[in-house]
mmCIF file as gemmi writes it, N, C-alpha and C atoms, coordinates in Angstrom:
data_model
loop_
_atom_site.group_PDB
_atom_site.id
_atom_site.type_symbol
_atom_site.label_atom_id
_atom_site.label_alt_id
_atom_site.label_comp_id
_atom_site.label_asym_id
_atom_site.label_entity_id
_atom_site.label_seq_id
_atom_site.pdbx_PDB_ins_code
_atom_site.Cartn_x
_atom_site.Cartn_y
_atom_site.Cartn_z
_atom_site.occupancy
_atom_site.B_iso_or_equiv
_atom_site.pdbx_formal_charge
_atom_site.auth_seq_id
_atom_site.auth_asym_id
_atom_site.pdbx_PDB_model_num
ATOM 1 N N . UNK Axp A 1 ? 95.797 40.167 -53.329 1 0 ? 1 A 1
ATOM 2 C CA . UNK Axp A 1 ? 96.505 38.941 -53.569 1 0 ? 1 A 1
ATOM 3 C C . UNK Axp A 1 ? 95.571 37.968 -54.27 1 0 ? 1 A 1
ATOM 4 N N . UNK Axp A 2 ? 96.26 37.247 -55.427 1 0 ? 2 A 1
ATOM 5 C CA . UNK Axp A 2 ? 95.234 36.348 -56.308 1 0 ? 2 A 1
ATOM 6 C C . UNK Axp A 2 ? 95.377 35.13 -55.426 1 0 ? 2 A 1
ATOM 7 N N . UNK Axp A 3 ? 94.065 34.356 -55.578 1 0 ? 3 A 1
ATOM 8 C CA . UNK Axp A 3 ? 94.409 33.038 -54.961 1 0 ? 3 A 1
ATOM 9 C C . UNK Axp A 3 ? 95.111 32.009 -56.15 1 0 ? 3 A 1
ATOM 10 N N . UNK Axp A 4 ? 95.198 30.538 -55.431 1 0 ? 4 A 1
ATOM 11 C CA . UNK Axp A 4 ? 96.114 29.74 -56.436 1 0 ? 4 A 1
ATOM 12 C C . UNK Axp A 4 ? 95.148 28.747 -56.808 1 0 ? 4 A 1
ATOM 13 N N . UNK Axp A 5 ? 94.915 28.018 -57.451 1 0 ? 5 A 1
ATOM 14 C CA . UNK Axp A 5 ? 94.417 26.856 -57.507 1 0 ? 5 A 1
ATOM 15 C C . UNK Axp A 5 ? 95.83 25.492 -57.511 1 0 ? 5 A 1
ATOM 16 N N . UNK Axp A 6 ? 95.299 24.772 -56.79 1 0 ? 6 A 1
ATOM 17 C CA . UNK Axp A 6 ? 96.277 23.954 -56.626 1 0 ? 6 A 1
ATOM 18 C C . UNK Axp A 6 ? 96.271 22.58 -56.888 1 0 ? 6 A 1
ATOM 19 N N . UNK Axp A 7 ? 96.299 21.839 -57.514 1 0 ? 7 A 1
ATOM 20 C CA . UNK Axp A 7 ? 95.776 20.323 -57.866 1 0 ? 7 A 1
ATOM 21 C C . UNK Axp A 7 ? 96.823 19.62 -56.669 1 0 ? 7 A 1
ATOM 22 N N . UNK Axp A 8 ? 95.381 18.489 -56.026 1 0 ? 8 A 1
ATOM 23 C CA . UNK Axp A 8 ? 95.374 17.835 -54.881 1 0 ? 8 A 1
ATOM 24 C C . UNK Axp A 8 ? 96.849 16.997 -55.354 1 0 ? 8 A 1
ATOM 25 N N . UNK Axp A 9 ? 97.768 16.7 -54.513 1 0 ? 9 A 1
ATOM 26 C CA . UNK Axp A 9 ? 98.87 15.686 -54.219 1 0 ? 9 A 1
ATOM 27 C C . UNK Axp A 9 ? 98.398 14.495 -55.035 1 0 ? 9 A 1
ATOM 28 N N . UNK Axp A 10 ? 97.224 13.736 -54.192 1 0 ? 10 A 1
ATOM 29 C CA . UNK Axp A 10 ? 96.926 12.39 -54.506 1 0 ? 10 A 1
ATOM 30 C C . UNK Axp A 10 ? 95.596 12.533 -54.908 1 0 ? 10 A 1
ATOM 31 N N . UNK Axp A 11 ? 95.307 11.967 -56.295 1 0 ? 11 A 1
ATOM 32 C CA . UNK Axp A 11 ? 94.128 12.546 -56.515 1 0 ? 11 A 1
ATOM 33 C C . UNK Axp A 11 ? 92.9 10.924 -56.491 1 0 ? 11 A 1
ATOM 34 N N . UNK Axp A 12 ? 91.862 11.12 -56.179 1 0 ? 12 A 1
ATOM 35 C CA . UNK Axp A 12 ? 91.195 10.205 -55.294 1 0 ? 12 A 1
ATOM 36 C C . UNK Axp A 12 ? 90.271 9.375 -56.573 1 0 ? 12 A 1
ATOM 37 N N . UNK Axp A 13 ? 90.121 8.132 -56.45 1 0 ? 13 A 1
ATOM 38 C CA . UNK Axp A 13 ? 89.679 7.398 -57.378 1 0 ? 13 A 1
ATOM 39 C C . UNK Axp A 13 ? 88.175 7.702 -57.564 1 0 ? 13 A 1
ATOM 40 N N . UNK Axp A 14 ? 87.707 7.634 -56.372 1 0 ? 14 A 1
ATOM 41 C CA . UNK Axp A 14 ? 86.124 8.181 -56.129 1 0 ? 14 A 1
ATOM 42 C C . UNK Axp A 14 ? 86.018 8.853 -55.426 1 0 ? 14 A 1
ATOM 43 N N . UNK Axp A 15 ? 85.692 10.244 -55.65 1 0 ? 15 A 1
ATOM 44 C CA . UNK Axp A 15 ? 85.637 11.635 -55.317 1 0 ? 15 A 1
ATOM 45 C C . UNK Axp A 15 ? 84.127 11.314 -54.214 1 0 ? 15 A 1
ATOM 46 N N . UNK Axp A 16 ? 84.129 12.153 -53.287 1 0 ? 16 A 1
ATOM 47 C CA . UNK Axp A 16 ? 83.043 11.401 -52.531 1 0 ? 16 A 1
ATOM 48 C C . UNK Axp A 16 ? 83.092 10.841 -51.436 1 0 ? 16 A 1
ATOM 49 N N . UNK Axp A 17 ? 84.388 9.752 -51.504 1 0 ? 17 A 1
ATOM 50 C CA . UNK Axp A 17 ? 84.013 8.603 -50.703 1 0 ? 17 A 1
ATOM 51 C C . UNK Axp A 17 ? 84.996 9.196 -49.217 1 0 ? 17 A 1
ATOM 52 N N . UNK Axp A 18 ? 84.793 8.535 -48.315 1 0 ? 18 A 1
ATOM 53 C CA . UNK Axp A 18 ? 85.281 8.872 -47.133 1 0 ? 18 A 1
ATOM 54 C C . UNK Axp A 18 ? 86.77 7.909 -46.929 1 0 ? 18 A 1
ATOM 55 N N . UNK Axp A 19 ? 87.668 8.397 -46.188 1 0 ? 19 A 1
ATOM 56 C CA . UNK Axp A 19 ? 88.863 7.306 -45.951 1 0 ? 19 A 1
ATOM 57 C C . UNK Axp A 19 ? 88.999 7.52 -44.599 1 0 ? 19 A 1
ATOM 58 N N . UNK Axp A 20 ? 89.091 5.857 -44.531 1 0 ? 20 A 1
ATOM 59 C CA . UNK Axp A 20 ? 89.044 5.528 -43.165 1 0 ? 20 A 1
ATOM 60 C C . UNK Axp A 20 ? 90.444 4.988 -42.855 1 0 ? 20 A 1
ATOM 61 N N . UNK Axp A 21 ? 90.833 5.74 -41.643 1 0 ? 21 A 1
ATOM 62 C CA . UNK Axp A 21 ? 92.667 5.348 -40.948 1 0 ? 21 A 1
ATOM 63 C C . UNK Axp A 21 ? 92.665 4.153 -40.818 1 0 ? 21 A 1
ATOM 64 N N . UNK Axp A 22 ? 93.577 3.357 -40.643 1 0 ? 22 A 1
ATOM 65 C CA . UNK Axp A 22 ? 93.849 1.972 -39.923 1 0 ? 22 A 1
ATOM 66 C C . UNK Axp A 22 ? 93.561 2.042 -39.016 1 0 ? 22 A 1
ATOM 67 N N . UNK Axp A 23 ? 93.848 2.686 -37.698 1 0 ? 23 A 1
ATOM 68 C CA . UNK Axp A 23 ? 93.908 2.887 -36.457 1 0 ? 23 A 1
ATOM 69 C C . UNK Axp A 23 ? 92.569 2.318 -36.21 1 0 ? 23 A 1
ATOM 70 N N . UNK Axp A 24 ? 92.1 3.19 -36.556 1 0 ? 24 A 1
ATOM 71 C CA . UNK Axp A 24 ? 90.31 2.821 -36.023 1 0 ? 24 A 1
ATOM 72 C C . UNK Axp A 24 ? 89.761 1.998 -36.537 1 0 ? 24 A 1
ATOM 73 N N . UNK Axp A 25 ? 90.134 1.248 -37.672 1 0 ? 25 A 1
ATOM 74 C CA . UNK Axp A 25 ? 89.457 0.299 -38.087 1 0 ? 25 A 1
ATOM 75 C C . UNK Axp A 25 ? 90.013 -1.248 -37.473 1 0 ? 25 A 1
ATOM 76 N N . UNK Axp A 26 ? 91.376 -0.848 -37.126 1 0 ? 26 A 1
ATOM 77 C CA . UNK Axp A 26 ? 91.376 -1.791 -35.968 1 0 ? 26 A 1
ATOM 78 C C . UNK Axp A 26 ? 91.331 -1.991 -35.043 1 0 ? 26 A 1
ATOM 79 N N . UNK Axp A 27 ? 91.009 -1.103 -34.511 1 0 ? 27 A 1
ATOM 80 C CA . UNK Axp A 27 ? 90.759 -0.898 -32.889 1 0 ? 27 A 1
ATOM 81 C C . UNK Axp A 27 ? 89.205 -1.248 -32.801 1 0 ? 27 A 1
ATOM 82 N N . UNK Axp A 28 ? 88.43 -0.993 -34.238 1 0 ? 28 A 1
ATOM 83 C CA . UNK Axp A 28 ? 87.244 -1.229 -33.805 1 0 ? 28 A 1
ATOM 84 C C . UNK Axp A 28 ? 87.513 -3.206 -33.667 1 0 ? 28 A 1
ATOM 85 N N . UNK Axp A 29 ? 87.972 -3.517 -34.667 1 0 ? 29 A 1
ATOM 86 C CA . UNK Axp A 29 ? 88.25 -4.794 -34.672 1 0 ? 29 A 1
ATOM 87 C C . UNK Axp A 29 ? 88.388 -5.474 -33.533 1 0 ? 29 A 1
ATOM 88 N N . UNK Axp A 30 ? 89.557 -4.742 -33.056 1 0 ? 30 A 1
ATOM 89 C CA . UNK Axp A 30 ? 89.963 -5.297 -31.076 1 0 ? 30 A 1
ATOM 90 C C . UNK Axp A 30 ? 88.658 -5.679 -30.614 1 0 ? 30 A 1
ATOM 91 N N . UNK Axp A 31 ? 87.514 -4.255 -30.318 1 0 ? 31 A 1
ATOM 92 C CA . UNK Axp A 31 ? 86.643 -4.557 -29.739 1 0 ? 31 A 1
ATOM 93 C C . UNK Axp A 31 ? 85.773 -5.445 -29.929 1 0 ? 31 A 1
ATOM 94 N N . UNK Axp A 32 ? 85.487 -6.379 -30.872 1 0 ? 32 A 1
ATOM 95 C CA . UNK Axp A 32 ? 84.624 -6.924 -31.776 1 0 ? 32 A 1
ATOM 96 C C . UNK Axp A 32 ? 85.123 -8.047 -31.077 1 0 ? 32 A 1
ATOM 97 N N . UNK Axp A 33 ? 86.597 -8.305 -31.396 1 0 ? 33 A 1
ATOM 98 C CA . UNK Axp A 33 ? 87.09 -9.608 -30.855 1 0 ? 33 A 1
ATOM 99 C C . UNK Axp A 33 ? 87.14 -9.715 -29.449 1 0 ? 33 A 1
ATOM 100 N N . UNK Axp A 34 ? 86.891 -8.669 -28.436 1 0 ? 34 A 1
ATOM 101 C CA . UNK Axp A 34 ? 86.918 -8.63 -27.139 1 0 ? 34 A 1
ATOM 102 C C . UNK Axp A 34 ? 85.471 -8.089 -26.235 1 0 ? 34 A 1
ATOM 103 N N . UNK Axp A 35 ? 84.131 -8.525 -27.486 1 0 ? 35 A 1
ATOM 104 C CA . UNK Axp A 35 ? 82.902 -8.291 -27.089 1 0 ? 35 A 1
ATOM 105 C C . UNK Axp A 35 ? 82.291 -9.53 -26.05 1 0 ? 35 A 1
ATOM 106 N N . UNK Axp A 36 ? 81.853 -9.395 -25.257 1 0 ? 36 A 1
ATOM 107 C CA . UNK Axp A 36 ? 81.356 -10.813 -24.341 1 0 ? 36 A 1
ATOM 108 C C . UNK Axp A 36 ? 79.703 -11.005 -25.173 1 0 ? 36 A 1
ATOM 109 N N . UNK Axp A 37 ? 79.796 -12.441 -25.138 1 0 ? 37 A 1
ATOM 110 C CA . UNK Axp A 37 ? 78.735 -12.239 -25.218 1 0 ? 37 A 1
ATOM 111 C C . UNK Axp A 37 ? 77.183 -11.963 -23.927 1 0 ? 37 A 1
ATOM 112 N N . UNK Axp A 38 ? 76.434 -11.74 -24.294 1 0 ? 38 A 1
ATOM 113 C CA . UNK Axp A 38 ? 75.483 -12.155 -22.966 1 0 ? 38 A 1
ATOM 114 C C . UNK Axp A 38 ? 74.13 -13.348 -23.436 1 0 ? 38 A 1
ATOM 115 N N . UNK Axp A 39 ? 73.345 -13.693 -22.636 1 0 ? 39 A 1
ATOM 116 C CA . UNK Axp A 39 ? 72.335 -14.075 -22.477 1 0 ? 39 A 1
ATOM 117 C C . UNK Axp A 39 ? 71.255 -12.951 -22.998 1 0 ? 39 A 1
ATOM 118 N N . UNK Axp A 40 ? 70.328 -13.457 -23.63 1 0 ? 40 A 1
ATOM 119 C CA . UNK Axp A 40 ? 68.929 -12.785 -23.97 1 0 ? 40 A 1
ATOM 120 C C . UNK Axp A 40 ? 68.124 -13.478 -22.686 1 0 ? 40 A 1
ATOM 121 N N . UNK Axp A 41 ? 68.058 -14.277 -21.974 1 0 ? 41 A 1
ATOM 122 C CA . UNK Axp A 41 ? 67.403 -14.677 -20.937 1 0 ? 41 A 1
ATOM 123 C C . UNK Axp A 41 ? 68.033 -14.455 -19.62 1 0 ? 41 A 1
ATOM 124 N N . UNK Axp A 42 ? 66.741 -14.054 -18.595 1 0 ? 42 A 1
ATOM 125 C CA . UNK Axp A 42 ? 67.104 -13.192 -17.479 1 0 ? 42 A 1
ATOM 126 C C . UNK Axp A 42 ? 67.663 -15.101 -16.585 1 0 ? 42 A 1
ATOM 127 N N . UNK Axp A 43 ? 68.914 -14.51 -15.795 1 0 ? 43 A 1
ATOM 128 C CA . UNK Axp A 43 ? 69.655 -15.128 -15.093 1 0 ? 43 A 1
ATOM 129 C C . UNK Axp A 43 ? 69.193 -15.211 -13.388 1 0 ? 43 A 1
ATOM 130 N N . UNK Axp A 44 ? 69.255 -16.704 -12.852 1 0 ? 44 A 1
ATOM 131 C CA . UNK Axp A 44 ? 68.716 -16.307 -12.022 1 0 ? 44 A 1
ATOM 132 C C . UNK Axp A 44 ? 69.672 -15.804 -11.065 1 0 ? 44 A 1
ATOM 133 N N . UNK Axp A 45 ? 70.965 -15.255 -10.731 1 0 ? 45 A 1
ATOM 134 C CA . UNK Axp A 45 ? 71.929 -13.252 -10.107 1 0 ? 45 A 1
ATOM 135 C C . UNK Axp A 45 ? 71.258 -12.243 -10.412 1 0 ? 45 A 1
ATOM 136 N N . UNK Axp A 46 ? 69.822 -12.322 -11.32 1 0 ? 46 A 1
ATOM 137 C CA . UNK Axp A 46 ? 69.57 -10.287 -11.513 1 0 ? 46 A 1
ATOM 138 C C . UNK Axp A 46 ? 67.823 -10.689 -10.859 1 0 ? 46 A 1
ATOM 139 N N . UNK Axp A 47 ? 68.232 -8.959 -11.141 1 0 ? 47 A 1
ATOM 140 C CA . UNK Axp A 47 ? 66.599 -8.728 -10.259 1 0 ? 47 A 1
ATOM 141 C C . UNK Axp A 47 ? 66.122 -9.016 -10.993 1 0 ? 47 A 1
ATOM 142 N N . UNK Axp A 48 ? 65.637 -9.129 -12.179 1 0 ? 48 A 1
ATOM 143 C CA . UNK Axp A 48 ? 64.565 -9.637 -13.287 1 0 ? 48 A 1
ATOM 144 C C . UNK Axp A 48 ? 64.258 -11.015 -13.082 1 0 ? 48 A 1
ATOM 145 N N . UNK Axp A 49 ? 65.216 -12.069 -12.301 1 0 ? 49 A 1
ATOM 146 C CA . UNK Axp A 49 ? 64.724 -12.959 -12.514 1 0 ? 49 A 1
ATOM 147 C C . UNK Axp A 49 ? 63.33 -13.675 -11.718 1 0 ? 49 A 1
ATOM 148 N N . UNK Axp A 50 ? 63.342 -13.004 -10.403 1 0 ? 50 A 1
ATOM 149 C CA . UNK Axp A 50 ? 62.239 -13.729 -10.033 1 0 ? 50 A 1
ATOM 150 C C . UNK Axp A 50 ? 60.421 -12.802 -10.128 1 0 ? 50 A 1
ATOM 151 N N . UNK Axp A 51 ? 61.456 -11.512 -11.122 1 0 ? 51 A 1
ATOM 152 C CA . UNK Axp A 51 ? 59.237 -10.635 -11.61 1 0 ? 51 A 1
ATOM 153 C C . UNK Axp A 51 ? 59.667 -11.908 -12.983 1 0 ? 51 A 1
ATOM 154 N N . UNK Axp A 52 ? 60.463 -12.391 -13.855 1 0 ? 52 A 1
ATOM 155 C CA . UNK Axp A 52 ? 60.044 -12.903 -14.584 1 0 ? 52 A 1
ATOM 156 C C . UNK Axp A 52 ? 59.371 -14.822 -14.621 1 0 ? 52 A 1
ATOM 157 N N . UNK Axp A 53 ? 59.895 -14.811 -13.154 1 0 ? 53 A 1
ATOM 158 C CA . UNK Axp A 53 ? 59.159 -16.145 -12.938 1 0 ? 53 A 1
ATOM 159 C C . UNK Axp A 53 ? 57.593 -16.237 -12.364 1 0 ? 53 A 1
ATOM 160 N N . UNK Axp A 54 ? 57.641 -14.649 -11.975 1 0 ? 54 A 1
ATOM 161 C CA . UNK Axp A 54 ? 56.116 -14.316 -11.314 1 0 ? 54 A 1
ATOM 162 C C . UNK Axp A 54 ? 55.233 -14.357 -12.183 1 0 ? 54 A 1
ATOM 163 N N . UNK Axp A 55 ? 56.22 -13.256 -13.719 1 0 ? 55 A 1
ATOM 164 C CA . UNK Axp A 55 ? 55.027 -13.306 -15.099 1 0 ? 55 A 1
ATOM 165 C C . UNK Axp A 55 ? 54.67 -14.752 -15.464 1 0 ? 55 A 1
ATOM 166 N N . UNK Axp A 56 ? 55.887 -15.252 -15.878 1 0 ? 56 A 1
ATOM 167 C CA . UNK Axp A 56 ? 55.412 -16.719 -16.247 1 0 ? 56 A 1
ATOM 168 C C . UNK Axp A 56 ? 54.392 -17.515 -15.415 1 0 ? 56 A 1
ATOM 169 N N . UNK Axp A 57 ? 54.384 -17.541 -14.454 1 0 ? 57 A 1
ATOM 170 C CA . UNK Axp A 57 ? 53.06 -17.682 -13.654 1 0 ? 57 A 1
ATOM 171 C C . UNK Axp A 57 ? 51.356 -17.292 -13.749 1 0 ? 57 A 1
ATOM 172 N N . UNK Axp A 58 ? 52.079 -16.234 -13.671 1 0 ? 58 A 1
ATOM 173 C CA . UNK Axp A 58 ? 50.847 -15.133 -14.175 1 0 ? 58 A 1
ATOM 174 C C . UNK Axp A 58 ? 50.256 -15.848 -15.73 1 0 ? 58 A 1
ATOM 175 N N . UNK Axp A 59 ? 50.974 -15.653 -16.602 1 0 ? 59 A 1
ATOM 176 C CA . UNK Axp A 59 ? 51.116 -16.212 -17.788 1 0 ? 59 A 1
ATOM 177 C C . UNK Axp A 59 ? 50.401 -17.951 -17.729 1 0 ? 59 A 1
ATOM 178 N N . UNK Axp A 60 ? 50.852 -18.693 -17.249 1 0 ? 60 A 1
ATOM 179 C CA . UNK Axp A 60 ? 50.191 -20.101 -17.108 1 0 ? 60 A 1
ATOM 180 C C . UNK Axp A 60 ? 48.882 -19.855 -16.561 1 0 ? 60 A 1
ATOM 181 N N . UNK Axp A 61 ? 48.681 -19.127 -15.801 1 0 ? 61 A 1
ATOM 182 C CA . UNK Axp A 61 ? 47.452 -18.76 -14.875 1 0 ? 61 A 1
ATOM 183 C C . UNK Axp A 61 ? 46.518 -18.501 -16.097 1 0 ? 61 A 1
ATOM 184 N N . UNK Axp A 62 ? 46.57 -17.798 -16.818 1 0 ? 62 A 1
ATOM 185 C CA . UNK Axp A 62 ? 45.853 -16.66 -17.852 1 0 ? 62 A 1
ATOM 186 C C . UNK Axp A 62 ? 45.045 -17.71 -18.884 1 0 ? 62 A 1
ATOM 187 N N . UNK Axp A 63 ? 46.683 -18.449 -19.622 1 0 ? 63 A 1
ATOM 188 C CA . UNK Axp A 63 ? 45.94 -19.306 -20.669 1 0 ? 63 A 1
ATOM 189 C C . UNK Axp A 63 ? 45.133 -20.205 -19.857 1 0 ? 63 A 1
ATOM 190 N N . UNK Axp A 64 ? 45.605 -21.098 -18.175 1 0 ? 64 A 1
ATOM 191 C CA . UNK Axp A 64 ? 44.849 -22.03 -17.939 1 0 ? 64 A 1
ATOM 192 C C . UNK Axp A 64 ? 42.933 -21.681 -18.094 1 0 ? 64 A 1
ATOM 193 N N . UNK Axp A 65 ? 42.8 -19.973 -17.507 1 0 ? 65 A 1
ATOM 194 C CA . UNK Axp A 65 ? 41.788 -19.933 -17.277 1 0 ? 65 A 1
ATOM 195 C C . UNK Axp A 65 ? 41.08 -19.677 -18.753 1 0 ? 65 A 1
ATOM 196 N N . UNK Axp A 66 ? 41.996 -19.012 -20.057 1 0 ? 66 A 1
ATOM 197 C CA . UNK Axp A 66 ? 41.417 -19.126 -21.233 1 0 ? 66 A 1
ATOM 198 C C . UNK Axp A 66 ? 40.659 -20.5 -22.051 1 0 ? 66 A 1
ATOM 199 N N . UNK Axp A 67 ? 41.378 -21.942 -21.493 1 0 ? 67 A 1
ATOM 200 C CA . UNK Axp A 67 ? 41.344 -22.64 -21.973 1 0 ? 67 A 1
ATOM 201 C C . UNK Axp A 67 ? 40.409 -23.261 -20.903 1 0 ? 67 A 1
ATOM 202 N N . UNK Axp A 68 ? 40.184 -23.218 -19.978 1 0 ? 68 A 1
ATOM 203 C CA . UNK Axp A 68 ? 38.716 -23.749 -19.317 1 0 ? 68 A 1
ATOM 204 C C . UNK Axp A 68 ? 37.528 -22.746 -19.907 1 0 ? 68 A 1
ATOM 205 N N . UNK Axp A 69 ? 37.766 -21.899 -20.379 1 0 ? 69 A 1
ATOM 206 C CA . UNK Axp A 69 ? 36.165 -20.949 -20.968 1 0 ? 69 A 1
ATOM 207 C C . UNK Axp A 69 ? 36.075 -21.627 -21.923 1 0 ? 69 A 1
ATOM 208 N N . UNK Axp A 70 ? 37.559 -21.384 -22.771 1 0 ? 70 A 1
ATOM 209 C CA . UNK Axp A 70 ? 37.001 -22.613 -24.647 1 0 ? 70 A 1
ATOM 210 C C . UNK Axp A 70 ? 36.298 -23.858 -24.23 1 0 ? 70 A 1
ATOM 211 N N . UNK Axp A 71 ? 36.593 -24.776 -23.343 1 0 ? 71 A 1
ATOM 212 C CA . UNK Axp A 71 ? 36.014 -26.379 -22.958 1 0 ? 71 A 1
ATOM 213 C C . UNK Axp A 71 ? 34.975 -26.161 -22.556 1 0 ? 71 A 1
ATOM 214 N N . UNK Axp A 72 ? 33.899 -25.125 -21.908 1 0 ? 72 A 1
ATOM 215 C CA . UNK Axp A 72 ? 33.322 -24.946 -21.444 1 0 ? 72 A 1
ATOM 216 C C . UNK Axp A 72 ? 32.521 -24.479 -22.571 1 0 ? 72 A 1
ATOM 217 N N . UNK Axp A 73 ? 32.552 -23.581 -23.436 1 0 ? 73 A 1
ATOM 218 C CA . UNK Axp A 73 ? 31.97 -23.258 -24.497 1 0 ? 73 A 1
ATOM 219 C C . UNK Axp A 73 ? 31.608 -24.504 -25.623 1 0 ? 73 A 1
ATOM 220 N N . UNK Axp A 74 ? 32.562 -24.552 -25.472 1 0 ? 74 A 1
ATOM 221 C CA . UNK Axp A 74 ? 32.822 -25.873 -26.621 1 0 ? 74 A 1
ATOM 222 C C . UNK Axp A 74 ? 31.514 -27.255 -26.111 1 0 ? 74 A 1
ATOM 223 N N . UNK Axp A 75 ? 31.809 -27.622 -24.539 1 0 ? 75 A 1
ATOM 224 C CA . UNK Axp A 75 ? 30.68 -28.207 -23.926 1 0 ? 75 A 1
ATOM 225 C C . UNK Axp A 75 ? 29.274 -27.262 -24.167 1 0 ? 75 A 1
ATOM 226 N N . UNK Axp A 76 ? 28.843 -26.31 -23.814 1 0 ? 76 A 1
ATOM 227 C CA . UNK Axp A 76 ? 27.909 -25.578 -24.033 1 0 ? 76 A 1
ATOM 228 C C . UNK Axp A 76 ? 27.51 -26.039 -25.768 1 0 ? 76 A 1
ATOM 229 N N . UNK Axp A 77 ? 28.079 -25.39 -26.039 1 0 ? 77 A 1
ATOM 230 C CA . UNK Axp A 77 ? 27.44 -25.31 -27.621 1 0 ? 77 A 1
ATOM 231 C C . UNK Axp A 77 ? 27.035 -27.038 -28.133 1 0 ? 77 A 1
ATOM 232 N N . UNK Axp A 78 ? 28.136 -28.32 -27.972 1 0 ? 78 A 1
ATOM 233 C CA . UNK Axp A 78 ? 27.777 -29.488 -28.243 1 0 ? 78 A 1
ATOM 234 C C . UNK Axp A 78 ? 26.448 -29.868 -27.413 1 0 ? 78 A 1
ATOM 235 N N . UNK Axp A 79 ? 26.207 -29.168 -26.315 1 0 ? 79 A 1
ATOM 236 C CA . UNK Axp A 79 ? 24.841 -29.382 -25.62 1 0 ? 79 A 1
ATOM 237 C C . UNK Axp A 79 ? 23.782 -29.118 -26.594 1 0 ? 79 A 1
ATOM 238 N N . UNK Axp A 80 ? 24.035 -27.925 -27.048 1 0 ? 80 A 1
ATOM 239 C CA . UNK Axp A 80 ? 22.96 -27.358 -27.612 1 0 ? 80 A 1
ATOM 240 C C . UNK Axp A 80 ? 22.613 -27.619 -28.945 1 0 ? 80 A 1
ATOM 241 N N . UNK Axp A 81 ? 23.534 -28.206 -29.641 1 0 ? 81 A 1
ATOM 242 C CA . UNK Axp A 81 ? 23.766 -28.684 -30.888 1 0 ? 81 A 1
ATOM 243 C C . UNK Axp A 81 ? 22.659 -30.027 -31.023 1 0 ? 81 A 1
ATOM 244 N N . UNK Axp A 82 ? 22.803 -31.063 -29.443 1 0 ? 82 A 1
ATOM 245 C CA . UNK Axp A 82 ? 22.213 -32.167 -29.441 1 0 ? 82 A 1
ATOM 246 C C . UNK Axp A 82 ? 20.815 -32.028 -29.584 1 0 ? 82 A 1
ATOM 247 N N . UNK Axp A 83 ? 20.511 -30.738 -28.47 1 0 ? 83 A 1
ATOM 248 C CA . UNK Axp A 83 ? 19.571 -30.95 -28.48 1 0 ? 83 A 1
ATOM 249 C C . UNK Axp A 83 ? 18.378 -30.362 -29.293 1 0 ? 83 A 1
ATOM 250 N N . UNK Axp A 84 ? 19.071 -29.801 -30.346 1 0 ? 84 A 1
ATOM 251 C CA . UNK Axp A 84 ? 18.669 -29.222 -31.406 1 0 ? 84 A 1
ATOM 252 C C . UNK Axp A 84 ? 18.054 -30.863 -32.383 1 0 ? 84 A 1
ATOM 253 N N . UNK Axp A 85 ? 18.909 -30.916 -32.239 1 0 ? 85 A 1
ATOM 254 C CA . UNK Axp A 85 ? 18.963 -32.345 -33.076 1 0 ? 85 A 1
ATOM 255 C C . UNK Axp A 85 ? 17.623 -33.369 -32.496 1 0 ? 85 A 1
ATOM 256 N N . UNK Axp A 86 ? 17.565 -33.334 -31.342 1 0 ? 86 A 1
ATOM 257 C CA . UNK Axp A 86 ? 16.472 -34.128 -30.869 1 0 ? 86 A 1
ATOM 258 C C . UNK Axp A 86 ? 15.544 -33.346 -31.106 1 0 ? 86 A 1
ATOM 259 N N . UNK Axp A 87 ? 15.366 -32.326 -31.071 1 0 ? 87 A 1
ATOM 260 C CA . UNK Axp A 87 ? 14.064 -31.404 -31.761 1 0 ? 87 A 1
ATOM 261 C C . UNK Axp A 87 ? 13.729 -31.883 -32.918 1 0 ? 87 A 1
ATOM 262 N N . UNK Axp A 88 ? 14.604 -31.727 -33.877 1 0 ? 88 A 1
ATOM 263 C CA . UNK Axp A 88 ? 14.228 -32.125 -35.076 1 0 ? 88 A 1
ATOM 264 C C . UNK Axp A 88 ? 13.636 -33.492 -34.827 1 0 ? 88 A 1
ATOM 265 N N . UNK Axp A 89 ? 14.62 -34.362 -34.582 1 0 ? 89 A 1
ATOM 266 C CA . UNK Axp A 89 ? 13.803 -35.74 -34.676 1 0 ? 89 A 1
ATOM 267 C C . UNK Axp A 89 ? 12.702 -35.713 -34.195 1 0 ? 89 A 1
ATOM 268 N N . UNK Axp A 90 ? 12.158 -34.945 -33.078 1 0 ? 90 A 1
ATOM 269 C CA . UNK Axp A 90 ? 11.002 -35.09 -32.358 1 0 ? 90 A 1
ATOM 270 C C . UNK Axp A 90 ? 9.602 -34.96 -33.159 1 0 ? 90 A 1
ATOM 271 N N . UNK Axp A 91 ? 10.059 -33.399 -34.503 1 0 ? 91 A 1
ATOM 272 C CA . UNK Axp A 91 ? 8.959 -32.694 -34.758 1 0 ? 91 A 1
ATOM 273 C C . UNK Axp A 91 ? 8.816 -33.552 -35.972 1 0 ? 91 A 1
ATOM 274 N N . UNK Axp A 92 ? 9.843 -34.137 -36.872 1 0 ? 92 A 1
ATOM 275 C CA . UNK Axp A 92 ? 9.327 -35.353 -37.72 1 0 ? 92 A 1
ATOM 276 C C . UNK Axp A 92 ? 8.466 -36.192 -37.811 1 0 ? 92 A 1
């Protein structure tokens, strides 16, 4: 038996492309319009909220103690800066 060749019913503007039903393109729609939104920040009803008030703690803790080493350095070095300086004047 020979086969037929048969030219398509409806023949397609761009060969290629995919066609998409109504159905689903509105149903995806529905969902879109019936998405909740949420919060990106933990609420305080979930368990996240009080490890994330612990981090933040933790967190204040961290920089406080970063930022007493800088003042402390910062004092250090203007010490040493001075008394550099009085050297000089001294050996003049």
């Amino acid at each position: 038996m020979k086969g037929i060749l048969r030219e398509p019913d409806k023949k397609k503007k761009f060969p290629g492309h995919l066609v998409i039903d109504r159905p689903a393109l509105q149903r995806q729609n529905q969902e879109m319009r019936n998405a909740v939104s949420t919060s990106h920040c933990s609420q305080p009803n979930t368990i996240e909220y009080p490890m994330s008030i612990e981090w933040l703690l933790h967190y204040a803790k961290f920089n406080a103690c970063w930022n007493a080493l800088y003042q402390r350095q910062m004092k250090e070095i203007q010490e040493v800066k001075s008394k550099l300086k009085m050297d000089r004047n001294f050996s003049d």
